[in-house]
DRENVOTI-18545 format. One line per 4 residues: number of its first residue (from 1); for each residue z, x, y of C-alpha. Coordinates in nm, 4 decimals. Each point is the difference from the previous one (the first is absolute). Example, Ala and Ser with C-alpha at 12.3 -4.5 7.8 and 13.67 -1.06 7.14 Angstrom:
2
1> 0.7800:1.2300:-0.4500; -0.0660:0.1370:0.3440
This chain:
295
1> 2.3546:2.3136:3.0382; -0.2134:-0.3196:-0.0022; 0.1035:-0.1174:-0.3237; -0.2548:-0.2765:-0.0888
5> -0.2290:0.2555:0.1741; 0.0856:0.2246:-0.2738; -0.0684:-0.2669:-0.2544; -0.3406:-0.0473:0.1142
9> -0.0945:0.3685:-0.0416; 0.1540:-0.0116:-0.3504; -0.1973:-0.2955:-0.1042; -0.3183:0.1764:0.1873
13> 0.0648:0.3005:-0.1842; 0.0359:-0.1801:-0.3224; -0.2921:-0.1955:-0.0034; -0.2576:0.2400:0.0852
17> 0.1143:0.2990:-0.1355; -0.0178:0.3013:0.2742; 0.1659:0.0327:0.3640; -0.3387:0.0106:0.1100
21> -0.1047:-0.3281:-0.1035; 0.2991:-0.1520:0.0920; -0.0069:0.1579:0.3771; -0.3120:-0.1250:0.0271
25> 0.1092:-0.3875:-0.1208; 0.2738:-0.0059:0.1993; -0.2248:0.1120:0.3080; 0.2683:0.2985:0.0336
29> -0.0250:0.3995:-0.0018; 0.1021:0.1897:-0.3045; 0.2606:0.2318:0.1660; 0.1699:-0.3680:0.0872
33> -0.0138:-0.1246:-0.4158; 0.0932:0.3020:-0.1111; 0.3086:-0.0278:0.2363; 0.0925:-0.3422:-0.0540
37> -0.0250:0.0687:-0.3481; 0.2107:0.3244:-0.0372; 0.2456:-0.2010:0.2173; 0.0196:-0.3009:-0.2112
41> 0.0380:0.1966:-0.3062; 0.3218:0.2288:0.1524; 0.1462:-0.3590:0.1204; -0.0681:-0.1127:-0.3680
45> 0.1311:0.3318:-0.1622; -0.2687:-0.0452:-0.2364; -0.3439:0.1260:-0.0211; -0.2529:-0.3131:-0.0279
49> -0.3247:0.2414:-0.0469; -0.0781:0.2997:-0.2169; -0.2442:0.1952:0.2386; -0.2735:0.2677:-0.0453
53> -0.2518:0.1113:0.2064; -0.2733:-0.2441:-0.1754; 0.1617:-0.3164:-0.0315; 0.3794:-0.2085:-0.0130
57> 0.1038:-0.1502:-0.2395; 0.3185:-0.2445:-0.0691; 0.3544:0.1205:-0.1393; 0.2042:-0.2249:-0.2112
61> 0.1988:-0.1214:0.2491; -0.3046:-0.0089:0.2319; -0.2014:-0.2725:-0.2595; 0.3499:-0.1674:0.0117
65> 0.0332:-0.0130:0.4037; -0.3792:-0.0933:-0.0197; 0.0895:-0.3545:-0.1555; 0.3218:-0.0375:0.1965
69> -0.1945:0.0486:0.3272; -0.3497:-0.2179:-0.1609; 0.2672:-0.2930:0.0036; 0.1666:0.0111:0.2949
73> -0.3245:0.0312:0.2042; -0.1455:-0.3110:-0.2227; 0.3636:-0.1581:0.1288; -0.0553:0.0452:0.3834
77> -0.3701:-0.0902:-0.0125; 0.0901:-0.3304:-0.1797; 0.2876:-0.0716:0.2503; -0.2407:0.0640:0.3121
81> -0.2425:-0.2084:-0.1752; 0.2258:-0.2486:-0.0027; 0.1868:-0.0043:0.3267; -0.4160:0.0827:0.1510
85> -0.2213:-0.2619:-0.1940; 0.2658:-0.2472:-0.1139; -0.2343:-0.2732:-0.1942; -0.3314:0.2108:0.1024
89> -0.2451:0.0491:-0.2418; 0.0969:0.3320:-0.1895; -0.1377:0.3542:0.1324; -0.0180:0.3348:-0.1022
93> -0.0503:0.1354:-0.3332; 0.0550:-0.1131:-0.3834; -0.0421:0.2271:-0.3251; -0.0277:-0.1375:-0.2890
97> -0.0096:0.1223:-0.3666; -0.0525:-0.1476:-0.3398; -0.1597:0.0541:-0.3584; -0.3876:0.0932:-0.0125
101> -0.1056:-0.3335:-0.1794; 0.2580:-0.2312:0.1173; -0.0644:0.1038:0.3538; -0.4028:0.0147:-0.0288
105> 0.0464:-0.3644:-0.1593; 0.2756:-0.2132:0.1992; 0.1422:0.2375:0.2810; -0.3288:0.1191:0.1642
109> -0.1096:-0.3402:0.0876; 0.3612:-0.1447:0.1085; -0.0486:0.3233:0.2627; -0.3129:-0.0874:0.1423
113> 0.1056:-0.3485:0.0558; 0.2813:0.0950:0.1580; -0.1556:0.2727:0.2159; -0.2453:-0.2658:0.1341
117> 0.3056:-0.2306:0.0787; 0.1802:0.2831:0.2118; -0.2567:0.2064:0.1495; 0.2375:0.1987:0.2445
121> 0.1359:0.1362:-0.3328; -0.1576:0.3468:-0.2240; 0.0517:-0.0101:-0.3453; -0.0356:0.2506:-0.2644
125> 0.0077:-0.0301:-0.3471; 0.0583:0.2240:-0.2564; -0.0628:-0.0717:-0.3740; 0.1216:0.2385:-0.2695
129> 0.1463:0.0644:-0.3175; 0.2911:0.0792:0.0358; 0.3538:-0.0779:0.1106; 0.0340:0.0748:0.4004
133> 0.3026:0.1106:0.1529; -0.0576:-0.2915:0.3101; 0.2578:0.1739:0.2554; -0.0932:0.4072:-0.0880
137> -0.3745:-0.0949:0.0121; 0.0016:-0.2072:0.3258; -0.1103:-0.3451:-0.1742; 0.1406:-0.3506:0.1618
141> -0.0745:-0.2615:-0.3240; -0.1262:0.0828:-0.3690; -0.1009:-0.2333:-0.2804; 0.1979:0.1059:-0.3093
145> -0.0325:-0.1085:-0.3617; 0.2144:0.0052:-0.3107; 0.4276:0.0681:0.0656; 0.1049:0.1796:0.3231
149> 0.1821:0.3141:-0.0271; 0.0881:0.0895:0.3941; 0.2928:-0.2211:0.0954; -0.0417:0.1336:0.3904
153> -0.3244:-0.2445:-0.0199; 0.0326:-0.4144:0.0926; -0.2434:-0.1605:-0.2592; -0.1568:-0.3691:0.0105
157> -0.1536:-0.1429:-0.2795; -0.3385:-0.0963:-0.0006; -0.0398:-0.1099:-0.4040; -0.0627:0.2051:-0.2976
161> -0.2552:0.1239:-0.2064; -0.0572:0.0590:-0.3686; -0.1673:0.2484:-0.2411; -0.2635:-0.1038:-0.2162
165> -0.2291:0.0778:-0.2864; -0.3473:-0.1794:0.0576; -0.3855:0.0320:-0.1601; -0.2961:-0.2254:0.0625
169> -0.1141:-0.2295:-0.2447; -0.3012:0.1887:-0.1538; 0.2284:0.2747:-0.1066; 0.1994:-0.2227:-0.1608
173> -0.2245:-0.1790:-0.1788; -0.2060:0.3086:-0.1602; 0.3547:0.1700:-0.0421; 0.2636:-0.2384:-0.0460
177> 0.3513:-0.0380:0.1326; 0.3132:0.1476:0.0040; 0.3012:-0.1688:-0.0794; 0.2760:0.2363:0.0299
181> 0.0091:0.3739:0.2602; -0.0523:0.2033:-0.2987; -0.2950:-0.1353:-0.1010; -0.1800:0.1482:0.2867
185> 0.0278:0.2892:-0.1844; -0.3483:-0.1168:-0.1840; -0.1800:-0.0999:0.3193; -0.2050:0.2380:0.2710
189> 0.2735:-0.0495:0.3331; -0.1403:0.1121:0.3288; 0.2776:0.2052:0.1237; 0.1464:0.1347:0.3426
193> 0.0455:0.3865:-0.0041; 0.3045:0.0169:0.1241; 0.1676:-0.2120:-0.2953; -0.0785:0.1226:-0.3513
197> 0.2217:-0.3090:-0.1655; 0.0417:-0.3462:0.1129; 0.3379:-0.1008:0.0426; -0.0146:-0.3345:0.1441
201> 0.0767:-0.1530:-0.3079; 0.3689:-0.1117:-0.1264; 0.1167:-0.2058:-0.3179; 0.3198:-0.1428:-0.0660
205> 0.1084:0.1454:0.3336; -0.0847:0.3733:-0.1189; -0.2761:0.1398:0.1744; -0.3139:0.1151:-0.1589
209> -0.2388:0.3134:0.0455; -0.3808:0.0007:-0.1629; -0.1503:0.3226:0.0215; -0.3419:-0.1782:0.0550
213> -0.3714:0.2174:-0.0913; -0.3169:-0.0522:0.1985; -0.2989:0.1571:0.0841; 0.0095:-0.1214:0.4066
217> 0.2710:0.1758:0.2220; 0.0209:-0.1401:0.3950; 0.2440:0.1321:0.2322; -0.0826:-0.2874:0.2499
221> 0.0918:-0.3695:-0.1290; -0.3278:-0.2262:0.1337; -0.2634:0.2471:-0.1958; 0.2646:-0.0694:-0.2856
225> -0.0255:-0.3200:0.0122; -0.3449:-0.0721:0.0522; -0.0648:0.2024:-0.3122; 0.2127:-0.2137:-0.2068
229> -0.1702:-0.3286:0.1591; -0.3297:0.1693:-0.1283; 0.1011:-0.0238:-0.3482; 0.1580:0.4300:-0.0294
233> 0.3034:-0.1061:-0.1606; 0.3919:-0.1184:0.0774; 0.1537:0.0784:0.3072; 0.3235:-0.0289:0.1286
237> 0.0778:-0.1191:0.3933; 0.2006:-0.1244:0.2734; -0.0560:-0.3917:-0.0192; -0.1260:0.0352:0.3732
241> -0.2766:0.2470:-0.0937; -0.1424:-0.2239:-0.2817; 0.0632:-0.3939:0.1335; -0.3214:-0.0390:0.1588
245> -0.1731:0.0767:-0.3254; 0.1936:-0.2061:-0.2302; -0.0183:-0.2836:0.2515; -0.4076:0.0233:-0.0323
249> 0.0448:0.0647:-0.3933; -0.0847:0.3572:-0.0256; 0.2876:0.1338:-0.0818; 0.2625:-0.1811:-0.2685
253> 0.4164:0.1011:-0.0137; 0.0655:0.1352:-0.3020; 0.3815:0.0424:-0.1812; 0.1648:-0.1788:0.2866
257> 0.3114:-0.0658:-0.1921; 0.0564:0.4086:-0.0579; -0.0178:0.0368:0.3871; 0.2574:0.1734:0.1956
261> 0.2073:-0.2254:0.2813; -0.1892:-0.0090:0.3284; 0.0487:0.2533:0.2529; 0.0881:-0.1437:0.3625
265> -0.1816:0.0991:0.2979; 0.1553:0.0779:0.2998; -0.0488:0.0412:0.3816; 0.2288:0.2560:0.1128
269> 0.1397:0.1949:0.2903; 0.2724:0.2424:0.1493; 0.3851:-0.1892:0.0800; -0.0130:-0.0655:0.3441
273> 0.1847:-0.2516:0.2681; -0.3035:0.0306:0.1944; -0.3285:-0.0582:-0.1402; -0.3204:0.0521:0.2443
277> -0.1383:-0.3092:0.0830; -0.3005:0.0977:-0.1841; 0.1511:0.1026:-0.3173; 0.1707:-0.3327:0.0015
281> -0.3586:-0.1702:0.0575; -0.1527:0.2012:-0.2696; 0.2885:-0.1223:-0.2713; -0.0240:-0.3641:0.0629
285> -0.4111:-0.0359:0.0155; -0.0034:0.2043:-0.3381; 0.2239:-0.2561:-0.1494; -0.1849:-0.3046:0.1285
289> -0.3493:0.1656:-0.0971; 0.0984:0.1366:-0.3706; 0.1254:-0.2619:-0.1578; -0.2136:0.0091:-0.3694
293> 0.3016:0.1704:-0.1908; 0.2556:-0.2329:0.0575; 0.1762:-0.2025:-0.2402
């Protein structure tokens, strides 16, 4: 048996979910995938798919062979690159991932700069919400912020961020200003829907909840913060979401000493020896371009 043959089909299979599809990728005949597959399995002693006559889907130990075998091909493409392109402008293609705001603001851009400097090169970037398993979903770099739980991932700093409580100056002139986190107990807050108390707040190294009241709800941060720059009431924000405003004077930082030490943000990516030319491309532009949240 072809083993690395083998590996293909697995990672065919895999990724688009029938023997069909994958056949079809792979420019091969079913009767062959189903073959190299049944083969690779009884060499394994383990079954990698559970099968039905709709659809495959992953075992256990399949999802765990997925990321072994994700990392190993990412290891051989970024040694051929190597020993192939040596100081070559990088090929091929990058994914990306970071946080809807951060991204839209600061990682977007730093993309499309670098897409225009390397145009042999396809990037994709994904922006979401949540925290991304980089080797099980396929992704080469990801912009992370606050502390890093997955010690399989190399991390670079890129500066840090901090939470704050803001409101433009006509609401605090017709309402006044709080001096402490539980006073905004008496003010209207413009909240996020997701987070019924704020709890960016500490005191005497303690931290603090406020189970803030409002009448305006978001569930996306700019329509948030555009309503508190209109006057709607006290928000609370990443310092990245708001500094544009309270550089013009919109928006003023409110109960700074009750914040919360800043959270760090991160570029990170899977342990490797050999990073792809173009991952290691993509890391070093993103630290020359962002830059703002440094000490």
């Amino acid at each position: 048996m072809d083993r690395f043959r083998a590996i293909e089909v697995f990672l065919a299979i895999a990724e688009h979910g029938s023997l069909t599809a994958a056949a079809r990728a792979l420019g091969s005949s079913l009767p062959s995938v189903v073959r190299m597959l049944a083969a690779y399995e009884a060499s394994l002693k383990v079954r990698l798919f559970n099968r039905t006559t709709r659809r495959v889907t992953l075992t256990e130990e399949g999802r765990l062979h997925l990321v072994h075998c994700r990392e190993l091909m990412e290891r051989l493409r970024a040694s051929e690159e190597a020993l192939a392109s040596g100081a070559s402008e990088p090929q091929g293609h990058l994914t990306i991932t970071a946080p809807v705001p951060f991204g839209q603001l600061h990682v977007a851009p730093v993309v499309t700069k670098f897409s225009a400097r390397y145009p042999q090169l396809r990037c994709t970037v994904l922006l979401l919400d949540r925290v991304v398993n980089l080797l099980e979903e396929g992704i080469d770099v990801g912009i992370r912020i606050g502390r890093l739980e997955d010690s399989s991932l190399v991390a670079q700093p890129l500066g840090s961020i901090r939470r704050v409580v803001v409101a433009s100056p006509a609401f605090l002139k017709k309402h006044g200003t709080p001096r402490h986190p539980r006073d905004l107990l008496r003010f209207a807050c413009v909240k996020n829907v997701v987070a019924a108390d704020w709890a960016g707040f500490q005191e005497n190294g303690r931290a603090l909840r406020v189970p803030v009241r409002g009448a305006l709800e978001f569930n996306h941060v700019f329509p948030a913060v555009q309503a508190v720059a209109d006057g709607a009431g006290i928000g609370m924000f990443f310092s990245y979401q708001v500094d544009a405003l309270v550089a013009a004077g919109k928006l003023r930082i409110l109960l700074a000493k009750f914040e919360q030490p800043p959270r760090p943000i991160n570029i990170v990516y899977p342990h490797a020896r050999l990073l792809p030319a173009r991952t290691r491309a993509f890391i070093d532009f993103v630290r020359q371009e962002i830059t703002a949240f440094r000490d």
